[in-house]
N, CA, C and O atoms as CSV, one atom per row, in Angstrom:
chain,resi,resn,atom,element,x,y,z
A,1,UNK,N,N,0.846,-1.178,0.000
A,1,UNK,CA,C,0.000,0.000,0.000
A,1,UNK,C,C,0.888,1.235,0.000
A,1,UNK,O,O,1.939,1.007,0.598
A,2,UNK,N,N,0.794,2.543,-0.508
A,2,UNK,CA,C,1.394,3.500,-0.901
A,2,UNK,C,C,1.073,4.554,0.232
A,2,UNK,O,O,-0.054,4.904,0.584
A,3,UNK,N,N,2.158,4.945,0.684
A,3,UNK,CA,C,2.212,5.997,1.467
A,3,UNK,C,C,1.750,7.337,1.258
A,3,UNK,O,O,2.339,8.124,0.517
A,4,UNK,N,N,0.460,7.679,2.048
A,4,UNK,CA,C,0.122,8.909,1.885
A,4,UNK,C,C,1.303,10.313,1.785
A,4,UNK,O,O,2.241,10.470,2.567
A,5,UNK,N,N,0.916,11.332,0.488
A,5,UNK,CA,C,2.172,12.048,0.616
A,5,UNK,C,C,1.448,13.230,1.647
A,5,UNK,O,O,0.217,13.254,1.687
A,6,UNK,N,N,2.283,14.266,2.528
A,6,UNK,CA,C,2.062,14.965,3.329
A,6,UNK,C,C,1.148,16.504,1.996
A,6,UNK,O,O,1.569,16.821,0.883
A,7,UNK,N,N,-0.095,17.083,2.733
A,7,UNK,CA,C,0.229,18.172,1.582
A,7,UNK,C,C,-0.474,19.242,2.853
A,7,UNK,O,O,-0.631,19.108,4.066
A,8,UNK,N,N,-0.812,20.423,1.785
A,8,UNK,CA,C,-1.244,22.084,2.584
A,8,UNK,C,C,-2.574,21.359,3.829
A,8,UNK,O,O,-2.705,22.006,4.868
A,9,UNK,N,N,-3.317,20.295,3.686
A,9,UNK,CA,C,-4.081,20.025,4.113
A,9,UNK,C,C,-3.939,19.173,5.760
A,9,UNK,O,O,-4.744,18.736,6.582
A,10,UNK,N,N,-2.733,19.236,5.666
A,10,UNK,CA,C,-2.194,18.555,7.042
A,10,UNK,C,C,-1.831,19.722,7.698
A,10,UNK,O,O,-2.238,19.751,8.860
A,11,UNK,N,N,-1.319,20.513,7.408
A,11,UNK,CA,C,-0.886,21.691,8.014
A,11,UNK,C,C,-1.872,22.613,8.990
A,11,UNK,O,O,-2.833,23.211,8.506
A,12,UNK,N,N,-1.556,22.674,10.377
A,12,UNK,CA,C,-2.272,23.474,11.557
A,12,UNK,C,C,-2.817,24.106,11.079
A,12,UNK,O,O,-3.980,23.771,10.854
A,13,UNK,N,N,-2.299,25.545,10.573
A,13,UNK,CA,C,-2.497,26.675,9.763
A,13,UNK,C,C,-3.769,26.765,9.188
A,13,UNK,O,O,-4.874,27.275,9.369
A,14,UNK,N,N,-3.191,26.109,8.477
A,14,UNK,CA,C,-4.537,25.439,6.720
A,14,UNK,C,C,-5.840,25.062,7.274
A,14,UNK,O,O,-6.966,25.280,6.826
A,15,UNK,N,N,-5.415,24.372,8.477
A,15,UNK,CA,C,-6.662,23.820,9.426
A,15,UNK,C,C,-7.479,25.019,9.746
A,15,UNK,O,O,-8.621,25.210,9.327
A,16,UNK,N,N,-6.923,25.671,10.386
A,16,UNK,CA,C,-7.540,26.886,11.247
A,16,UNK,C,C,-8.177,28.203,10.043
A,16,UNK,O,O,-9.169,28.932,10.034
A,17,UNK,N,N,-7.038,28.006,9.154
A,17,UNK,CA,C,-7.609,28.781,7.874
A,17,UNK,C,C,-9.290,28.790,7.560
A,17,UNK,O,O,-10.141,29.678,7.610
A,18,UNK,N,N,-9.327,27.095,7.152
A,18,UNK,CA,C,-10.645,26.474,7.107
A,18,UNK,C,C,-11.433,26.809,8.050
A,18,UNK,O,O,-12.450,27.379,7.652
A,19,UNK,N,N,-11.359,26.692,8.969
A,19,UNK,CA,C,-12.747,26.676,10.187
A,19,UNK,C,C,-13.221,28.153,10.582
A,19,UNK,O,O,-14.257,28.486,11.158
A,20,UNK,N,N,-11.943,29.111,10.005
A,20,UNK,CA,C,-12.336,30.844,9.647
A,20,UNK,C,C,-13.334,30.461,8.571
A,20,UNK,O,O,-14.509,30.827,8.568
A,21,UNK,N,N,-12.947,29.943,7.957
A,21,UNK,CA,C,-13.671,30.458,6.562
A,21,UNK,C,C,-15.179,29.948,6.432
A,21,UNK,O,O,-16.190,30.466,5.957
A,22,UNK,N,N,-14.904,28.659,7.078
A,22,UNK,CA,C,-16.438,28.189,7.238
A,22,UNK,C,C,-17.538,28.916,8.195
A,22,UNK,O,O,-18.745,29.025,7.976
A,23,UNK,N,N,-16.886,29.326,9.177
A,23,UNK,CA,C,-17.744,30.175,10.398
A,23,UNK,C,C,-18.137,31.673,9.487
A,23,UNK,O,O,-19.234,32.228,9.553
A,24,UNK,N,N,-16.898,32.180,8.600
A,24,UNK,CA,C,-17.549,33.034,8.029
A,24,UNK,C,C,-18.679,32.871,7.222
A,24,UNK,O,O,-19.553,33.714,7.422
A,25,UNK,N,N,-18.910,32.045,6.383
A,25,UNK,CA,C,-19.600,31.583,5.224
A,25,UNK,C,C,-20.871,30.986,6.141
A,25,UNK,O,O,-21.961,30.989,5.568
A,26,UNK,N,N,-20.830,30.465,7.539
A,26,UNK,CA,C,-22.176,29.710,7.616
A,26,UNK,C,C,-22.778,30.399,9.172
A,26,UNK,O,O,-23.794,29.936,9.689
A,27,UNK,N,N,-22.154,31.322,9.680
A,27,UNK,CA,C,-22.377,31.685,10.871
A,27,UNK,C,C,-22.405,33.606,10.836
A,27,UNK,O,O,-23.147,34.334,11.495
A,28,UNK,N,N,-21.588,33.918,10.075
A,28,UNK,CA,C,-21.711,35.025,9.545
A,28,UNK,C,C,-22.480,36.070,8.256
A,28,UNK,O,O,-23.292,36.986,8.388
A,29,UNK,N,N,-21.902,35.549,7.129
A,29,UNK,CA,C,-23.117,35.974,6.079
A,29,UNK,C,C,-24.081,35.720,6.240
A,29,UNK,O,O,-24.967,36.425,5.758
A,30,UNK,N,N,-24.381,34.613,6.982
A,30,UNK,CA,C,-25.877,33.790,6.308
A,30,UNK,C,C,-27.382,34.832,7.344
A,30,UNK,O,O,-28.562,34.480,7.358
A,31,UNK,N,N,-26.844,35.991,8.021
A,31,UNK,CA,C,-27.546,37.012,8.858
A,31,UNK,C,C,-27.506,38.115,8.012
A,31,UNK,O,O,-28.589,38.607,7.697
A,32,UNK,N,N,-26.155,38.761,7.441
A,32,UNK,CA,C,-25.953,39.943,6.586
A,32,UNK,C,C,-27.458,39.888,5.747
A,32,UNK,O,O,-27.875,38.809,5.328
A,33,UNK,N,N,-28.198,41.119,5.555
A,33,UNK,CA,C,-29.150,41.963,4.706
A,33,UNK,C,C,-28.372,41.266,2.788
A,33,UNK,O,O,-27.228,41.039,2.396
A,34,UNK,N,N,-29.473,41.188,2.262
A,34,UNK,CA,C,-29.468,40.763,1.055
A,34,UNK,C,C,-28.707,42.131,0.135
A,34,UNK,O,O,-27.918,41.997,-0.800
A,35,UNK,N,N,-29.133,43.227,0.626
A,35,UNK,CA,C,-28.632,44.439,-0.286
A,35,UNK,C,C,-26.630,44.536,0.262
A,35,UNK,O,O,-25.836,45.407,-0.093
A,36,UNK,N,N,-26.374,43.465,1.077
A,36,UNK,CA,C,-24.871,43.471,0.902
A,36,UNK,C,C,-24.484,42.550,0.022
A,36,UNK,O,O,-23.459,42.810,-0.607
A,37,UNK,N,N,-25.122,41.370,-0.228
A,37,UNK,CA,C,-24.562,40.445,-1.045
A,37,UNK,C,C,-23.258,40.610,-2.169
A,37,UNK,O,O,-22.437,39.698,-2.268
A,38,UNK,N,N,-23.161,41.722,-2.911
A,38,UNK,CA,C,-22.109,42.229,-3.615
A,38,UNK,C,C,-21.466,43.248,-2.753
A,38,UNK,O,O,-21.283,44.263,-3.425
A,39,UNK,N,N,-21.066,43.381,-1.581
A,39,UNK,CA,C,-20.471,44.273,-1.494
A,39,UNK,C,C,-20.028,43.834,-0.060
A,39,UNK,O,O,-19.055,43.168,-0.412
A,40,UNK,N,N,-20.038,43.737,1.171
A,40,UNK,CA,C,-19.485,43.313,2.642
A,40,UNK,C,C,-19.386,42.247,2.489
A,40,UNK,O,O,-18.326,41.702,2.798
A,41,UNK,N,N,-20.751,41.303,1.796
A,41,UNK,CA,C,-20.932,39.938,2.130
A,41,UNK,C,C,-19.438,39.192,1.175
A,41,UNK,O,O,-18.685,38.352,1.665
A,42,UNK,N,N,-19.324,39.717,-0.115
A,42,UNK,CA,C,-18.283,38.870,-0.967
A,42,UNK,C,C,-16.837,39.700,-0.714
A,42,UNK,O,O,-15.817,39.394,-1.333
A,43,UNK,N,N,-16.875,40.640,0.141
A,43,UNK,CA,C,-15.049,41.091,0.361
A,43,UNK,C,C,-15.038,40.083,1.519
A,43,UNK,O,O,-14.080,39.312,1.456
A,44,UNK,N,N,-15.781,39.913,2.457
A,44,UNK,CA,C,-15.432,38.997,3.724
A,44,UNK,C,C,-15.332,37.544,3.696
A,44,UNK,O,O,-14.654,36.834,4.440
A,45,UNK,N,N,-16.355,37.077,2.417
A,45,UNK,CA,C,-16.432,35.949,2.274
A,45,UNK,C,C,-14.674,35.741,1.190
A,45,UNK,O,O,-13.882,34.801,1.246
A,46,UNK,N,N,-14.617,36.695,0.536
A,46,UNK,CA,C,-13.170,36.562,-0.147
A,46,UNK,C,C,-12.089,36.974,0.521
A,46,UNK,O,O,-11.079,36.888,-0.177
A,47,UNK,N,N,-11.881,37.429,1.703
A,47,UNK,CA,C,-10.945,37.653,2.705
A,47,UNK,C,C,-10.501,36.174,3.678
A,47,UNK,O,O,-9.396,35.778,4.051
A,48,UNK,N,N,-11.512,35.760,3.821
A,48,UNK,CA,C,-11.788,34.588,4.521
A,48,UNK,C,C,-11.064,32.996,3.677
A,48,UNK,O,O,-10.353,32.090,4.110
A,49,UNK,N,N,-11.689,33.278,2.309
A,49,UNK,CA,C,-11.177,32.039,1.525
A,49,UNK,C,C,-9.690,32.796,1.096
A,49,UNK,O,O,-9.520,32.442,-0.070
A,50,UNK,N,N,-8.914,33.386,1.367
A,50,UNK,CA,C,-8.039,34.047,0.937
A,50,UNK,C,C,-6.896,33.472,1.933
A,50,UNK,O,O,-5.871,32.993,1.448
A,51,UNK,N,N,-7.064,33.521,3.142
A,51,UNK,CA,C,-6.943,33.185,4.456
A,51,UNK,C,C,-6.096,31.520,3.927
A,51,UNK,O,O,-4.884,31.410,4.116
A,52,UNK,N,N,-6.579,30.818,3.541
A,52,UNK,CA,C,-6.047,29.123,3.293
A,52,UNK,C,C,-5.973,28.947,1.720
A,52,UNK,O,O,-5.686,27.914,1.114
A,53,UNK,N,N,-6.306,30.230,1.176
A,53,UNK,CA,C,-5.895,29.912,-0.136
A,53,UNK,C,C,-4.545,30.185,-0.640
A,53,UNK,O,O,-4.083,29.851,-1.730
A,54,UNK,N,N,-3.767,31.082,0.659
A,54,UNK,CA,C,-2.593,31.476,0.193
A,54,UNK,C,C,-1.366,30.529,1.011
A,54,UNK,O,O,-0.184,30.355,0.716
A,55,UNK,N,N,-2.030,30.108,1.936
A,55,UNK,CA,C,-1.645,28.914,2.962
A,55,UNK,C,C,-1.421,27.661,1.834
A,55,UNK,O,O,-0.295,27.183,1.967
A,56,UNK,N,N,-1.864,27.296,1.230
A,56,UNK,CA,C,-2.012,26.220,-0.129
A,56,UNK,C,C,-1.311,26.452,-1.391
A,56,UNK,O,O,-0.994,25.616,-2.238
A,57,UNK,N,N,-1.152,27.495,-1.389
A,57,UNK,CA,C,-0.213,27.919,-2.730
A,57,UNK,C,C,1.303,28.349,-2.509
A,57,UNK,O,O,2.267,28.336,-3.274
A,58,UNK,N,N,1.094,28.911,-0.569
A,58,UNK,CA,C,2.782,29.103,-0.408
A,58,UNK,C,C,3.287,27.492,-0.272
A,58,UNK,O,O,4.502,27.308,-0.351
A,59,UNK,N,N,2.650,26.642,-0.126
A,59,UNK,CA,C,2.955,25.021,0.468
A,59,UNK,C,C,3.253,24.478,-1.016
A,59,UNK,O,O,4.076,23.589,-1.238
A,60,UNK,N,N,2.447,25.149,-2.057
A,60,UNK,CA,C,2.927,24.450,-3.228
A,60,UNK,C,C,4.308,25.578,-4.144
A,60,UNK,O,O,4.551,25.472,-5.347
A,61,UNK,N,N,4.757,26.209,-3.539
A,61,UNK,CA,C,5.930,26.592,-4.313
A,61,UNK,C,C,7.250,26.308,-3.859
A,61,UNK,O,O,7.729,26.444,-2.734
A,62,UNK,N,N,7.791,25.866,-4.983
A,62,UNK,CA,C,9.345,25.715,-4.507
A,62,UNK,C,C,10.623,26.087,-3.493
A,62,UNK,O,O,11.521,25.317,-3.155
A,63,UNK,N,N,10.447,27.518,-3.098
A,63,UNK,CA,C,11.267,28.181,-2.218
A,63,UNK,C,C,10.875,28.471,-1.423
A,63,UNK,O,O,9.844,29.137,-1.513
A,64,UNK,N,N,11.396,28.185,-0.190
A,64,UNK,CA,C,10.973,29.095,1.528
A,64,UNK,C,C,10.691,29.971,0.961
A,64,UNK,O,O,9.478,29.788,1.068
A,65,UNK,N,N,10.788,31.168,0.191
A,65,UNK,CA,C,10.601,32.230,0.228
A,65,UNK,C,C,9.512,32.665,0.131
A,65,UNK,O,O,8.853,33.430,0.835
A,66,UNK,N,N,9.243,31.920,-1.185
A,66,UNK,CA,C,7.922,31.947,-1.386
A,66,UNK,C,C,7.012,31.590,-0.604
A,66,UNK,O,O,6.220,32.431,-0.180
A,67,UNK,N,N,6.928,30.324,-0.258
A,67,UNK,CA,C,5.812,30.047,0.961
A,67,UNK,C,C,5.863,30.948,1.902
A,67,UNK,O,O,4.872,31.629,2.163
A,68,UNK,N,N,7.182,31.104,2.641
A,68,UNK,CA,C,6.854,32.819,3.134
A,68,UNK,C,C,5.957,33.622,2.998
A,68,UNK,O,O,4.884,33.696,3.595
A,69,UNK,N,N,6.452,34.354,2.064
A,69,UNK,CA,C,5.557,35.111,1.735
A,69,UNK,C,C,3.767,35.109,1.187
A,69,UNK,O,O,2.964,36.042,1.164
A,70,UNK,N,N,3.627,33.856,0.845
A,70,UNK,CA,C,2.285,33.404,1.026
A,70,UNK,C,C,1.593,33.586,2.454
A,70,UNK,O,O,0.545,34.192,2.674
A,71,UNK,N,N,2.173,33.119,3.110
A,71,UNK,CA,C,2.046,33.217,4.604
A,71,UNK,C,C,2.075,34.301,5.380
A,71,UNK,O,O,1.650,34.305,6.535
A,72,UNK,N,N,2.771,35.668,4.574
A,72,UNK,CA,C,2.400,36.614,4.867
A,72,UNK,C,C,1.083,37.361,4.499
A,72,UNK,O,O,0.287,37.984,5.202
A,73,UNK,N,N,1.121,37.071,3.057
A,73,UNK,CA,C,0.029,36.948,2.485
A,73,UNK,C,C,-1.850,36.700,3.333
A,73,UNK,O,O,-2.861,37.377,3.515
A,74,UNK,N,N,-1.432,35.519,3.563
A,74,UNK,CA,C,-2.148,34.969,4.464
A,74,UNK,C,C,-2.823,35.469,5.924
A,74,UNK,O,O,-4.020,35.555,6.197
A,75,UNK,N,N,-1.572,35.791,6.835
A,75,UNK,CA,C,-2.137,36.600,7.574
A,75,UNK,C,C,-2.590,38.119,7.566
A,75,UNK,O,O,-3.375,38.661,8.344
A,76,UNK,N,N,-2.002,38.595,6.651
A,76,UNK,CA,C,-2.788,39.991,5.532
A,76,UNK,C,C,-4.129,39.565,5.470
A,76,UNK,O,O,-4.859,40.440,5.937
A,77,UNK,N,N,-4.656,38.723,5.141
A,77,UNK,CA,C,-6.016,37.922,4.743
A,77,UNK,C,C,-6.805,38.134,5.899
A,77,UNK,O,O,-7.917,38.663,5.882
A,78,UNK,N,N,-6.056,37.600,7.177
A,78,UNK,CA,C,-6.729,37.405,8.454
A,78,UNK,C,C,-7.391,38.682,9.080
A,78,UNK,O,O,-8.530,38.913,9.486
A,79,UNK,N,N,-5.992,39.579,8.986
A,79,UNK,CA,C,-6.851,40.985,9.456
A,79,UNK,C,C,-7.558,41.855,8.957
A,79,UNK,O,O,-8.090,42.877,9.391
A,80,UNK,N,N,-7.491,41.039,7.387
A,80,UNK,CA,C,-8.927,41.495,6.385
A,80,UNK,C,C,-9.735,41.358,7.142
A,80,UNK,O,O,-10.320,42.364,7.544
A,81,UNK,N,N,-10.045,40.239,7.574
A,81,UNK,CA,C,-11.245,39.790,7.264
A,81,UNK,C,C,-11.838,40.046,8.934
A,81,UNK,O,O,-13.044,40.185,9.136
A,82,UNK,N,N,-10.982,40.078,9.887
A,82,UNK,CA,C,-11.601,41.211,11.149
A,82,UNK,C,C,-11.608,42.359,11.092
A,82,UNK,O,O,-11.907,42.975,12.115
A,83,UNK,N,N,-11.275,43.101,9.846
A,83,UNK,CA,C,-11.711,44.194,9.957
A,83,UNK,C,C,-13.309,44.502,9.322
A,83,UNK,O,O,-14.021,45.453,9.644
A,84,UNK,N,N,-13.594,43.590,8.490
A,84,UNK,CA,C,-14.441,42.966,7.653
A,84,UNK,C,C,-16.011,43.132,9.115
A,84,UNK,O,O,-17.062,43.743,9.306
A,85,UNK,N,N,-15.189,42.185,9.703
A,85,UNK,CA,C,-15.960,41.383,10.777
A,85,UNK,C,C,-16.698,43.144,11.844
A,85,UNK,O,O,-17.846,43.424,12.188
A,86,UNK,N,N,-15.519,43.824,12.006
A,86,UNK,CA,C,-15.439,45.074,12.308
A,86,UNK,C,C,-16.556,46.227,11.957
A,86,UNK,O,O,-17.254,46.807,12.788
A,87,UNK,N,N,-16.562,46.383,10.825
A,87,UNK,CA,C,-17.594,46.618,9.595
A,87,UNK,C,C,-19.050,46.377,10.378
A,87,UNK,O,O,-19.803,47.079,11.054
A,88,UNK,N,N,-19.023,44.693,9.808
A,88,UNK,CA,C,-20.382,44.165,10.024
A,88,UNK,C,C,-21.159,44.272,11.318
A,88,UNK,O,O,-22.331,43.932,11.479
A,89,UNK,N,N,-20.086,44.955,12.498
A,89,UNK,CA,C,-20.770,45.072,13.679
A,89,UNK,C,C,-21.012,46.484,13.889
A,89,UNK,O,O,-21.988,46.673,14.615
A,90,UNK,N,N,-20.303,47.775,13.394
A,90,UNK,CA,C,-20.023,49.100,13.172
A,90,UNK,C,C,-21.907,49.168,12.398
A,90,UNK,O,O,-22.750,49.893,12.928
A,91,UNK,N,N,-22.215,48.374,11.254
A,91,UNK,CA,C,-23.022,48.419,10.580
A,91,UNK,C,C,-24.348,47.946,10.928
A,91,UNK,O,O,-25.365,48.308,10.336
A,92,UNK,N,N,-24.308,46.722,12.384
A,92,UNK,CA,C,-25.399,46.613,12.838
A,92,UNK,C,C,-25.672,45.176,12.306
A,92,UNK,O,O,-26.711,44.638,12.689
A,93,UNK,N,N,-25.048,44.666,11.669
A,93,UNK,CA,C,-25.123,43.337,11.043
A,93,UNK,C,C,-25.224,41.996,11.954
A,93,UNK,O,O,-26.040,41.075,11.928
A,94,UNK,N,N,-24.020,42.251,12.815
A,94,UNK,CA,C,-23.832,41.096,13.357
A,94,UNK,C,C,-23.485,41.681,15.067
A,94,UNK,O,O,-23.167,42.862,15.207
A,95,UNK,N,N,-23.549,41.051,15.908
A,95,UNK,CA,C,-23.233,41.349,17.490
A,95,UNK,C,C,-21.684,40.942,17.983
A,95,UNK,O,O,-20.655,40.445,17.525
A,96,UNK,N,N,-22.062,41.330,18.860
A,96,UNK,CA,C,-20.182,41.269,20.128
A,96,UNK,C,C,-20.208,39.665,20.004
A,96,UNK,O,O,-19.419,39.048,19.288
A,97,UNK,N,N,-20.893,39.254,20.539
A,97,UNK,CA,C,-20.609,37.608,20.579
A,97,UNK,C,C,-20.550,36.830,19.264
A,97,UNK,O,O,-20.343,35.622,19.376
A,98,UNK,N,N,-20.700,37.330,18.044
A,98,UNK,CA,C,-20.336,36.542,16.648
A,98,UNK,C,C,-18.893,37.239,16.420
A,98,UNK,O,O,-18.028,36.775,15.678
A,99,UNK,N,N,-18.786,38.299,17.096
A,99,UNK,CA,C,-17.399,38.953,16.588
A,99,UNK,C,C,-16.697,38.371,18.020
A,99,UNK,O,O,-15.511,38.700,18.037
A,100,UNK,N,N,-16.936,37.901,18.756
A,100,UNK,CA,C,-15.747,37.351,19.810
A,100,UNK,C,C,-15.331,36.438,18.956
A,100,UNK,O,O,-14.304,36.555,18.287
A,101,UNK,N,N,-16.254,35.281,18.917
A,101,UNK,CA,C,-15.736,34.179,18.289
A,101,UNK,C,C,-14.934,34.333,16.892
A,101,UNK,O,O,-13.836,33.820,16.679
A,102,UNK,N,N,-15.532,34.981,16.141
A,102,UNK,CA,C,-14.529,35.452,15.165
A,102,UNK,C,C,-13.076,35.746,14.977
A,102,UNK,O,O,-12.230,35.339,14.182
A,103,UNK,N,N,-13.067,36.883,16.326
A,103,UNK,CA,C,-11.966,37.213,16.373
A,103,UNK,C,C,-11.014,36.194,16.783
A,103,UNK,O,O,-9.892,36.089,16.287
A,104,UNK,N,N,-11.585,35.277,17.902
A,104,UNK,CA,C,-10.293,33.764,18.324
A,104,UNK,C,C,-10.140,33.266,17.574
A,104,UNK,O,O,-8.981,32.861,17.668
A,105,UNK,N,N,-10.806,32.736,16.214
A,105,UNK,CA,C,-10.723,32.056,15.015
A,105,UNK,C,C,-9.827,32.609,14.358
A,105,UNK,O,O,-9.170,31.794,13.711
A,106,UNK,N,N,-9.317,34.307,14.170
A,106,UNK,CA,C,-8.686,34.534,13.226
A,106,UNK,C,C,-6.822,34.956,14.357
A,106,UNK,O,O,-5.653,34.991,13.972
A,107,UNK,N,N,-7.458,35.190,15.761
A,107,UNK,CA,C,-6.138,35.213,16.461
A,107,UNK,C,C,-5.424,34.022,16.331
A,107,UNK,O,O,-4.228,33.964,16.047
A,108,UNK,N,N,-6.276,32.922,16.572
A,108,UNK,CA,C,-5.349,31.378,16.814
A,108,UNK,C,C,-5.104,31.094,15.138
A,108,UNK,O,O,-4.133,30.387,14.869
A,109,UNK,N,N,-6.034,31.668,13.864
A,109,UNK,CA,C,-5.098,31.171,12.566
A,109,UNK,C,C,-3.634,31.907,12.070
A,109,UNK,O,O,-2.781,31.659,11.218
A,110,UNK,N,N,-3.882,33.109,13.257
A,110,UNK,CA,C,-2.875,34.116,12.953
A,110,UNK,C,C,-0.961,33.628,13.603
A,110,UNK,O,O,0.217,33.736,13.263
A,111,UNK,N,N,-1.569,33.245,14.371
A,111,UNK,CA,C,-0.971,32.329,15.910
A,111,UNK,C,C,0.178,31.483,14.797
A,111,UNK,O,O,1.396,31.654,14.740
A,112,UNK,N,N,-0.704,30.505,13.941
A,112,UNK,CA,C,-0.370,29.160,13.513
A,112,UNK,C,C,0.212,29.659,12.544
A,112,UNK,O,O,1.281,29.086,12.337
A,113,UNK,N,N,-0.030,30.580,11.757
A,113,UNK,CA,C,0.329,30.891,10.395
A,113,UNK,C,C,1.612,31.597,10.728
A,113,UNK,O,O,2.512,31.490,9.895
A,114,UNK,N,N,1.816,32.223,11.695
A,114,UNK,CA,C,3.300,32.956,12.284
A,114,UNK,C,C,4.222,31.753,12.481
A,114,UNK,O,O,5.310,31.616,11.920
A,115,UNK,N,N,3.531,30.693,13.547
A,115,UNK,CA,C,4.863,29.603,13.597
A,115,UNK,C,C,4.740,28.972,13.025
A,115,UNK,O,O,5.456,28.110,13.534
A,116,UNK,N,N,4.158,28.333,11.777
A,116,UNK,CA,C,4.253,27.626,10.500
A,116,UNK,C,C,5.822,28.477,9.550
A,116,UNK,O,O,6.885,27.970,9.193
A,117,UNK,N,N,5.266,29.991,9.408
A,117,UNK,CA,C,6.349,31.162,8.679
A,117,UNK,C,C,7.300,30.969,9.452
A,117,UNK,O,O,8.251,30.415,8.901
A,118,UNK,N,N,7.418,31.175,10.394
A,118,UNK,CA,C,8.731,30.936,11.532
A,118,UNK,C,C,9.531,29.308,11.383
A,118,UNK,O,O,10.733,29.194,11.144
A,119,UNK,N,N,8.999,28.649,11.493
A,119,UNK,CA,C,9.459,27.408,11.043
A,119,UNK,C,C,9.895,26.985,9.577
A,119,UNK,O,O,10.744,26.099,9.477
A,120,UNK,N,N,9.363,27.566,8.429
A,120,UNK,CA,C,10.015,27.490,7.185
A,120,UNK,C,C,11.124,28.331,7.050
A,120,UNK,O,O,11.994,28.015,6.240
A,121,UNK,N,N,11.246,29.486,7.802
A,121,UNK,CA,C,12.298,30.586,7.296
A,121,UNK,C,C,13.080,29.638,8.432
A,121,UNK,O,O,13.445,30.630,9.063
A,122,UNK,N,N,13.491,28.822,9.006
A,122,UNK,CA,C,14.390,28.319,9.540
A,122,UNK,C,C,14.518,27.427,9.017
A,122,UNK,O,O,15.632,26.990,9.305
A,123,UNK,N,N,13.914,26.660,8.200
A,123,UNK,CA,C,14.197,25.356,7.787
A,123,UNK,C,C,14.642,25.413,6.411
A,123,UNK,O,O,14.861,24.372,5.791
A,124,UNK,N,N,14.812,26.712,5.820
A,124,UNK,CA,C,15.222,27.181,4.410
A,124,UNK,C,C,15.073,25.804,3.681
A,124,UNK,O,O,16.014,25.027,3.844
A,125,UNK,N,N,14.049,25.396,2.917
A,125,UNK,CA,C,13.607,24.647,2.257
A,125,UNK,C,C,14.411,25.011,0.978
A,125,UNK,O,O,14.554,26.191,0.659
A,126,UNK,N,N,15.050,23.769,0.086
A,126,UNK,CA,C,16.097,24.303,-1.033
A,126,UNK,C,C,15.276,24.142,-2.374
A,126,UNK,O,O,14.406,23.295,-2.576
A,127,UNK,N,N,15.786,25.272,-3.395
A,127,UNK,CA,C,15.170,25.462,-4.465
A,127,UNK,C,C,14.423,24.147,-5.327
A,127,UNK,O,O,13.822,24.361,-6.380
């Protein structure tokens, strides 16, 4: 039997990426007013998938560097998307207690995505 290969999907990070993105998409929009749909609802919902989409693409390039910088990328994404979250409560959308939880979701992906980056820029992965 063939050994599973490791990919972005094992990774803490990537994990936590996901469970932002889903809480956004099923705990968050799904309250937002219909007249945001093009406009709060799809920057947050694209801040959010942005979050593990760049987590997945720094994992698939060749150089620390790059994944690096995905990963910076990435957490760029994160404080999108609480500021996003920010917005939606400024606006009346959503309450303190959907934005608590929010916010631990995107502190602890922020958390992971730092010592994931911290751990590749030490492990200088070769071209």
């Amino acid at each position: 039997m063939a050994e599973r290969r490791s990919t972005f999907e094992d990774l803490n990070c990537w994990k936590a990426g996901r469970e932002l993105y889903l809480f956004v998409r099923r705990e968050v929009v799904s309250i937002f007013p219909a007249n945001e749909k093009y406009d709060l609802t799809s920057q947050i919902v694209r801040s959010a998938r942005s979050v593990k989409a760049n987590i997945a693409e720094g994992y698939g390039r060749f150089h620390y560097k790059d994944d690096a910088k995905f990963l910076s990328y990435a957490r760029g994404s994160a404080h999108e998307t609480l500021d996003h979250m920010l917005t939606a409560v400024d606006d009346g959308y959503i309450y303190e207690d959907i934005l608590k939880r929010g916010r631990g979701l995107i502190d602890e992906s922020i958390r992971l995505i730092n010592g994931y980056r911290a751990y590749v820029l030490k492990r200088k992965r070769g071209d």
